[in-house]
C-alpha positions in Angstrom: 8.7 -21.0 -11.5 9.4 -20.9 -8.0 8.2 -24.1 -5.6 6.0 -22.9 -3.0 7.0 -24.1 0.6 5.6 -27.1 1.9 4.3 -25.1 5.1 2.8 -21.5 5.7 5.5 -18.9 7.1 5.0 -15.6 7.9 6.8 -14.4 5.0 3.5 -15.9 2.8 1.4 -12.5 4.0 4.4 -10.1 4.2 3.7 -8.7 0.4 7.0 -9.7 -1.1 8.0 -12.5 -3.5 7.1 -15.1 -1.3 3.6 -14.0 -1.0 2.8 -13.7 -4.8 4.3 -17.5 -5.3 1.6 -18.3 -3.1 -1.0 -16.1 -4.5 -0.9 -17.5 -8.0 0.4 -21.0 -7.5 -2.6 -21.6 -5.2 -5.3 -18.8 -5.6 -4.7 -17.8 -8.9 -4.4 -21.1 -10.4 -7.9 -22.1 -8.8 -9.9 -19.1 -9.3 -8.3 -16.9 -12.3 -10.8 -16.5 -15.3 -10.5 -14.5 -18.0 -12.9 -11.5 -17.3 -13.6 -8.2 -20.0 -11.7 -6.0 -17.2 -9.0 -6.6 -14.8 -9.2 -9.6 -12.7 -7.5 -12.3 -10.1 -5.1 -12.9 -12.5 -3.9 -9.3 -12.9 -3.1 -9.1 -9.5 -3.4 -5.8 -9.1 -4.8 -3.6 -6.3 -8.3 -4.7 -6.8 -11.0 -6.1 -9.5 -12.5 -4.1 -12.6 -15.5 -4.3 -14.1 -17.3 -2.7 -17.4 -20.7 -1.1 -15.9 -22.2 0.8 -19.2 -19.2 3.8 -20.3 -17.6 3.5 -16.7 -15.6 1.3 -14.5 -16.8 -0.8 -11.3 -14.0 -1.5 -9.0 -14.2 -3.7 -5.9 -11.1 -4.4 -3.7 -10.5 -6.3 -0.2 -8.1 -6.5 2.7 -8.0 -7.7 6.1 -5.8 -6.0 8.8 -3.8 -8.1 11.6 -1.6 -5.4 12.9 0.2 -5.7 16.1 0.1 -4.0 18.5 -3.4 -3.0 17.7 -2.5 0.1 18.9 0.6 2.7 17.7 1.4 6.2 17.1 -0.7 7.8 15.0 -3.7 5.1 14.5 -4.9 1.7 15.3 -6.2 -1.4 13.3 -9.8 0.5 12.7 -7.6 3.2 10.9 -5.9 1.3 9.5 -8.7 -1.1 7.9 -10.3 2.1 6.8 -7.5 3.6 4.7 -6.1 0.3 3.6 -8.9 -1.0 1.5 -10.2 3.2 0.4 -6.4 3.4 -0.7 -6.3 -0.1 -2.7 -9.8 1.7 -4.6 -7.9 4.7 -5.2 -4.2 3.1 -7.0 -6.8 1.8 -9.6 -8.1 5.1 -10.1 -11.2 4.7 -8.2 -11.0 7.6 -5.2 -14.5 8.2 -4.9 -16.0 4.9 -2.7 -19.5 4.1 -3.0 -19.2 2.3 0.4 -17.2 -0.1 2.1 -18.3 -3.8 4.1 -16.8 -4.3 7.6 -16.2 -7.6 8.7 -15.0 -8.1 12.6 -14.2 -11.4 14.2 -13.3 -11.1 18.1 -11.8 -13.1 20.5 -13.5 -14.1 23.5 -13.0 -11.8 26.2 -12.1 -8.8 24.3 -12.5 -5.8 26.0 -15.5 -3.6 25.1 -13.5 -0.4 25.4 -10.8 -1.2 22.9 -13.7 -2.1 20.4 -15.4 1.0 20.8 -12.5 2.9 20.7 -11.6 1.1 17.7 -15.1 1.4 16.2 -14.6 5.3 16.9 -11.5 5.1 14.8 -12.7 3.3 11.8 -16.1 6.0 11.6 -13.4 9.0 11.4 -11.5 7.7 8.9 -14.7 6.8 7.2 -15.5 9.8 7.4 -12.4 12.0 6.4 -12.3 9.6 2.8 -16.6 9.8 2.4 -16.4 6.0 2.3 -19.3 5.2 4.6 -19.3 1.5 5.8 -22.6 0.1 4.7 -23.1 -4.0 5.9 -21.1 -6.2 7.8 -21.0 -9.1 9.8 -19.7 -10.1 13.2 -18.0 -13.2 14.8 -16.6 -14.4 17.9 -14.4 -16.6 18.4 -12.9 -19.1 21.9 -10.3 -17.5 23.8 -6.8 -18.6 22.9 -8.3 -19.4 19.4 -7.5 -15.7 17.8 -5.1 -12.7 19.0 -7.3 -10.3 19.5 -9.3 -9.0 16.8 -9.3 -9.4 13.1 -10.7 -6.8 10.7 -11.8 -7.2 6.6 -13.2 -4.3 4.7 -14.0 -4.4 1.0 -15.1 -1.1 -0.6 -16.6 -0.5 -4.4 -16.5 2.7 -6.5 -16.8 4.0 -9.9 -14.1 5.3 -12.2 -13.7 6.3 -15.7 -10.4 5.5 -16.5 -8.6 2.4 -14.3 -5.1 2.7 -13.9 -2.7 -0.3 -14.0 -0.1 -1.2 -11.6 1.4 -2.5 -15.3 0.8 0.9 -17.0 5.0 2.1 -16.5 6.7 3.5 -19.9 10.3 4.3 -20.9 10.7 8.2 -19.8 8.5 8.0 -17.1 9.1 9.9 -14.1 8.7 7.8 -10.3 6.9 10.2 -7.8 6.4 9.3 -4.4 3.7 11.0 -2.3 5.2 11.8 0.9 8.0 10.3 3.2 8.8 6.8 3.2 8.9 3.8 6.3 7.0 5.9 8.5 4.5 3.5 9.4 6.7 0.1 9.9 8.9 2.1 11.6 6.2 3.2 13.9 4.8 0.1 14.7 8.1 -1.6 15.2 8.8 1.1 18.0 5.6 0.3 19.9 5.6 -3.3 19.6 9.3 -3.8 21.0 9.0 -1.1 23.3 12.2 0.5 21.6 13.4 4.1 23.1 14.0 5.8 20.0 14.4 9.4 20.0 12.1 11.6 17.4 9.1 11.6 16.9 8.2 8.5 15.2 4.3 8.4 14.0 2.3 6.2 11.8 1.0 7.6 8.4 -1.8 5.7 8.1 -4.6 7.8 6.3 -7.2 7.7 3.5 -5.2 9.4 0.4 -8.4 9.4 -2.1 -8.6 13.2 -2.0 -4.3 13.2 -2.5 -5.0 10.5 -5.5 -7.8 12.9 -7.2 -6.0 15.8 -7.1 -2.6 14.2 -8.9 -5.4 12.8 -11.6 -7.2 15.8 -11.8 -3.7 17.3 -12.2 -2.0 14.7 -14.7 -5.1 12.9 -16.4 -3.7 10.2 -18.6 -0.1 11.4 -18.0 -0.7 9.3 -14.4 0.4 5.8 -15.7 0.5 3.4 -13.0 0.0 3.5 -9.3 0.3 2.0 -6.4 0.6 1.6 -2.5 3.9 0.7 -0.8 2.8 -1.2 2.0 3.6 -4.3 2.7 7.4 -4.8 1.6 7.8 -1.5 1.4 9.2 1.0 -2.0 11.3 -1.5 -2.9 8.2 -4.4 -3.5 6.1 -2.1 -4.9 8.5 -0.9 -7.6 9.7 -4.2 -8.3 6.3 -5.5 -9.0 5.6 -2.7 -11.3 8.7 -3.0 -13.1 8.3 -6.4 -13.8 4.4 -6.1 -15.0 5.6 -3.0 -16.9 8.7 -4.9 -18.6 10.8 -1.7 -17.5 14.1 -0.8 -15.2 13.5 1.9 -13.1 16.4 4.1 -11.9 16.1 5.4 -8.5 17.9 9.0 -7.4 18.7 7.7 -3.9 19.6 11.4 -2.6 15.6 12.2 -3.5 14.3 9.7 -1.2 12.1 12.0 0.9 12.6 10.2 4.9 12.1 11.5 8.1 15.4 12.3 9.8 13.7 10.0 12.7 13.1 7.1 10.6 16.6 7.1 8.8 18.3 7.0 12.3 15.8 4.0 13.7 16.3 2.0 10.2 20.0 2.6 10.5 20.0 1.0 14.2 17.4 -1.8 13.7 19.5 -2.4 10.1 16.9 -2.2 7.9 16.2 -0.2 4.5 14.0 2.2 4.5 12.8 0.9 1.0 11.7 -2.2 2.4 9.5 -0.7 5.3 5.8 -0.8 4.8 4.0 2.8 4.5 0.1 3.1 5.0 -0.7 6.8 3.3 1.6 7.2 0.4 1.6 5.9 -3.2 3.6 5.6 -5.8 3.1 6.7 -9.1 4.2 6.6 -12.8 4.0 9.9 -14.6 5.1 11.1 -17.7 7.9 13.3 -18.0 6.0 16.2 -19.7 3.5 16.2 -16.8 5.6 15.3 -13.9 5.9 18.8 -12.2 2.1 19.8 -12.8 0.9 16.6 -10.6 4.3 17.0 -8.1 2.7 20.5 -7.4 -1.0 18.8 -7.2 0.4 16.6 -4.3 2.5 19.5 -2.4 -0.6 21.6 -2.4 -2.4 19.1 -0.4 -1.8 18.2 3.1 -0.7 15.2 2.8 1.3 15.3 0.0 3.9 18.2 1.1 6.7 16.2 1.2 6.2 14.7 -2.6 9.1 13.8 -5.2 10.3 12.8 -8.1 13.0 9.9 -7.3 13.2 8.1 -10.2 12.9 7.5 -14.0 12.0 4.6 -16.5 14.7 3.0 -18.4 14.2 0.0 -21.3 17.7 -1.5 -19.8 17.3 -4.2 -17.2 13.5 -4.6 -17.1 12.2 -5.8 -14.3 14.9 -4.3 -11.8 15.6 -1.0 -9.6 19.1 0.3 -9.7 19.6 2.9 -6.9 21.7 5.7 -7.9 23.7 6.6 -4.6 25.1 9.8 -6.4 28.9 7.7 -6.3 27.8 4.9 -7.8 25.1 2.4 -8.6 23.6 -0.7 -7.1 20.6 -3.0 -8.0 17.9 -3.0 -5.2 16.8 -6.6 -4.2 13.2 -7.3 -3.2 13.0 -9.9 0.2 11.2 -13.0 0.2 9.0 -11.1 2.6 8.5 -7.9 4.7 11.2 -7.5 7.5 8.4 -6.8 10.2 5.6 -9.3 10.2 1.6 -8.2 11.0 2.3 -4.7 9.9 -1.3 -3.8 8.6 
């Protein structure tokens, strides 16, 4: 088992390996207790409990972006879709309702909030996840950048799918393009001139999620967000839970022609840039295409793929397949672009 550091580093809440030593050497250890469901311990996307014949499932996230503000969204947005897409990897893409809550700093202007407020009731809105309590705090100036959001949402399911569900022969789909969103924020926050048009896709994808279930049923295995840490830490975590390799066709990555040229000159991989309206999903082979088509008839899931397959050898790992050769993919400690959601 890995020691956790002494201090608290940014790479602790960057969704890599870092951040789960920390998560189960200190929160896990403290609060994990067996539960008839899927609970702390699981580590997945969110809680599950047994409610009579159906699933309950509650999730939670709290958003710390900077700059608040970036192509495409802002932090309301992105609180919004965060925690409605952490409902929907567990199968759960109808939200009851979510909780909202907002701690300012001093002085924060009044504008901004609203504007953020705005934000937060479209996206709200466009997933029919209406925000139902909350609570408010303030804070000194100097004591907090800015604002902070949390949102936790609940919904039903009948079926929850695992993060852990991967088998041998399964095909990896993604949903859309990938690095879109780190790649986005990056631009704003360092003021970079990068040509193209680089644009966050931050979005609620519940109604993307229940079409690929509606589509593929039980054939859906596993799913989950690549967010923080990107493709590559989501794969690797699945992998791992699964006790599978996965086998990546490198040429099917689907990524923007802007975004490969702006990973390329920072020197980054696109598979370890965090995305904030795509999943990624297990699916078996023999129902692959029908949920692929699912996605591509929806809006935001025209750009979905097949990149990659299941294997039994080296469980736990991704091997990209460059099309000239093979290489295993690492996972990093932690993201490459802190306070990216």
């Amino acid at each position: 088992m890995r020691t956790l550091d002494e201090r608290i580093a940014m790479k602790h809440g960057a969704g890599g390996r870092a951040m789960r030593t920390l998560i189960e050497q200190v929160f896990v250890e403290a609060f994990a207790a067996p539960i008839d469901g899927v609970g702390l311990a699981d580590m997945d996307d969110g809680a599950a409990f047994r409610v009579g014949d159906r699933w309950l499932v509650i999730t939670t996230d709290s958003h710390v972006v900077m700059p608040r503000f970036f192509p495409g969204g802002d932090i309301g947005r992105l609180a919004i879709s965060g925690t409605v897409n952490d409902l929907s990897m567990m199968g759960a893409a109808e939200p009851l309702g979510l909780t909202c809550a907002v701690v300012i700093e001093e002085g924060f202007s009044r504008e901004e909030l609203l504007t953020i407020e705005r934000s937060m009731r479209d996206a709200a809105r466009e997933a029919g996840a209406p925000v139902v309590t909350g609570d408010t705090k303030v804070m000194g100036r100097g004591e907090l950048d800015g604002i902070i959001i949390n949102t936790t949402g609940v919904a039903f399911c009948d079926r929850i799918v695992r993060d852990s569900g991967l088998r041998e022969g399964d095909r990896i789909v993604v949903t859309g393009t990938i690095g879109d969103h780190g790649i986005a924020v990056m631009s704003k926050r360092n003021d970079l001139a990068l040509e193209g048009d680089l644009v966050s896709d931050v979005a609620p994808i519940n109604a993307l999620v229940r079409a690929a279930l509606a589509a593929g049923g039980d054939a859906v295995t596993a799913m989950k967000d690549p967010t923080r840490g990107g493709l590559a830490s989501a794969l690797h975590e699945m992998a791992q839970k699964s006790k599978v390799g996965v086998v990546i066709d490198e040429p099917r990555l689907p990524l923007r022609t802007e975004v490969r040229a702006a990973a390329e000159l920072l020197g980054i991989d696109p598979m370890h840039i965090a995305n904030e309206g795509k999943a990624v999903m297990g699916v078996r082979p023999d129902a692959a295409d029908r949920v692929l088509a699912a996605l591509r008839a929806h809006p935001l899931g025209r750009d979905a793929a097949v990149i990659g397959v299941c294997v039994a050898e080296r469980t736990g790992s991704i091997v990209l397949d460059t099309g000239v050769g093979r290489r295993l993919l690492a996972e990093l400690d932690g993201e490459p672009m802190p306070r990216i959601c």
